[in-house]
C-alpha positions in Angstrom: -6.7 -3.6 10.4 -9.1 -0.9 8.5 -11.2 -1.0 5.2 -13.1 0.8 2.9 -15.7 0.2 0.9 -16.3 1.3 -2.9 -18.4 1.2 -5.6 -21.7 0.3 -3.5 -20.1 -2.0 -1.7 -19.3 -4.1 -4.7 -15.3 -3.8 -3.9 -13.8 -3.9 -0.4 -10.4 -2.7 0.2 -8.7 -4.2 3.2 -5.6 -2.5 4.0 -3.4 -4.6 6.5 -1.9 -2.0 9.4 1.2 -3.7 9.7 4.4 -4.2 8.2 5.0 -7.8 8.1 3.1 -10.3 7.6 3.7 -13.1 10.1 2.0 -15.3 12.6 0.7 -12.7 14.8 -1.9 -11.1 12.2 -3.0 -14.1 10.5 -5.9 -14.3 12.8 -6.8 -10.9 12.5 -6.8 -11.5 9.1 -9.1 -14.0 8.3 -11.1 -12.9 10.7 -11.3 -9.3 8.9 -11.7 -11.4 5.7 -14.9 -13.8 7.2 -16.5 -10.6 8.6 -16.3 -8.4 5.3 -17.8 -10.9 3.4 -20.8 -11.5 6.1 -21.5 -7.9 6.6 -21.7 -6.6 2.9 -21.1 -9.7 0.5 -19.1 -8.3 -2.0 -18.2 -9.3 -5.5 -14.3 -8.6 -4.8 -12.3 -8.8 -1.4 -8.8 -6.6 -2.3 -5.9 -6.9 0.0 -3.8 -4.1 -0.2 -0.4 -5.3 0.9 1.7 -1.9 0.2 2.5 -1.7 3.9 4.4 -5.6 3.8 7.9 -5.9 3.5 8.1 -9.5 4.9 5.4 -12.2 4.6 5.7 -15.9 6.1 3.7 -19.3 5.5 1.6 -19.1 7.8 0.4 -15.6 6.8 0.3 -16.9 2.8 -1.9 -19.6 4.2 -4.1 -17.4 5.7 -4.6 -15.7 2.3 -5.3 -18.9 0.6 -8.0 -19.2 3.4 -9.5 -16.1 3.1 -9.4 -16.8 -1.2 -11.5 -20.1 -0.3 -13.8 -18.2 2.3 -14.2 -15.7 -0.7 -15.3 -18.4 -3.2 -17.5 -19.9 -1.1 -19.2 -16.4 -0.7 -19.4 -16.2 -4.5 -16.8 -13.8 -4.6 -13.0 -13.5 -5.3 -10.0 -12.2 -3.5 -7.3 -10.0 -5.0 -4.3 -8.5 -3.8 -2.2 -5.7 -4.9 0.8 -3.5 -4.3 3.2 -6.4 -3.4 6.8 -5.2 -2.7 9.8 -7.0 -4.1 10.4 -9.4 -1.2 6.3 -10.0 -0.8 6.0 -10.4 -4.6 9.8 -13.0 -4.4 7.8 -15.3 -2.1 4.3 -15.2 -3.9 6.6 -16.5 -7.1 8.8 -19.2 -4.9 5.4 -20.8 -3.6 3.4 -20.4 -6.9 0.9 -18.7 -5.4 0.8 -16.1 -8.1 -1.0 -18.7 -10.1 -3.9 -19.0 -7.7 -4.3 -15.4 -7.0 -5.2 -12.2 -9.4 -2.4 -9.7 -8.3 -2.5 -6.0 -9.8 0.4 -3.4 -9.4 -1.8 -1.2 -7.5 -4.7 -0.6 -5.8 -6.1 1.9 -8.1 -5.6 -0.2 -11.0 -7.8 -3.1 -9.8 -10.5 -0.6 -8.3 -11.0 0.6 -11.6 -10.8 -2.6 -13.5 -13.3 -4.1 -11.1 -15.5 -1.9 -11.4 -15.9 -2.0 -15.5 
C-alpha cells in the first residue's frame, strides 16, 4: 500500500494497491492509517479508493477505525474516487453520513488545501 504526501505534509494521500477491499487488507490498512498519522501528523488522511470494485464490513470497519484514529490525531479522514458498487455499500450502511467523500482525488486536494 503507497502514499504521497502534499502540500507540506498537510494532506496525505493513501492509495490502497488492491482491488477489493476485504479482510485480507484491513490490517494493512489501519496500520498504514496509524503510521501516517505518527510519522507526519497531518491535517487530512485521504483514501483514494479508485482501485476498489468490491468492499466488505470488515474493511468499512476498518475505515471507521482509521476516521476515529484520525480524530483522535486532531485530524480528519476523507475518501474519494468510490466506484458504483464501493459508493452502493457506503449508501446501504449510511456511512456516507460519517465520512466527507469527494468525486476525485484532485478535487479534495485542492479544496483542502484552500
Amino acid at each position: 500500500m503507497e502514499y504521497k504526501l502534499h502540500n507540506n505534509n498537510r494532506v496525505a494521500v493513501l492509495v490502497p494497491g488492491f482491488t477489493t477491499g476485504t479482510n485480507r487488507e484491513v490490517l494493512p490498512l489501519t496500520e498504514k492509517i496509524e503510521a501516517i498519522l505518527k510519522e507526519h501528523s497531518p491535517e487530512f488522511v485521504l483514501i483514494n479508493l479508485q482501485g476498489l470494485t468490491f468492499i466488505d464490513s470488515k474493511f468499512l470497519g476498518a475505515l471507521v477505525k482509521g476516521l476515529k484514529m484520525a480524530m483522535n490525531a486532531d485530524a480528519d479522514l476523507v475518501l474519494t474516487d468510490l466506484q458504483k458498487p464501493v459508493q452502493s455499500m457506503f449508501e446501504l450502511t449510511r456511512l456516507y453520513n460519517i465520512f466527507t467523500i469527494y468525486p476525485s482525488e484532485a478535487e479534495a486536494l485542492k479544496i483542502l488545501s484552500e
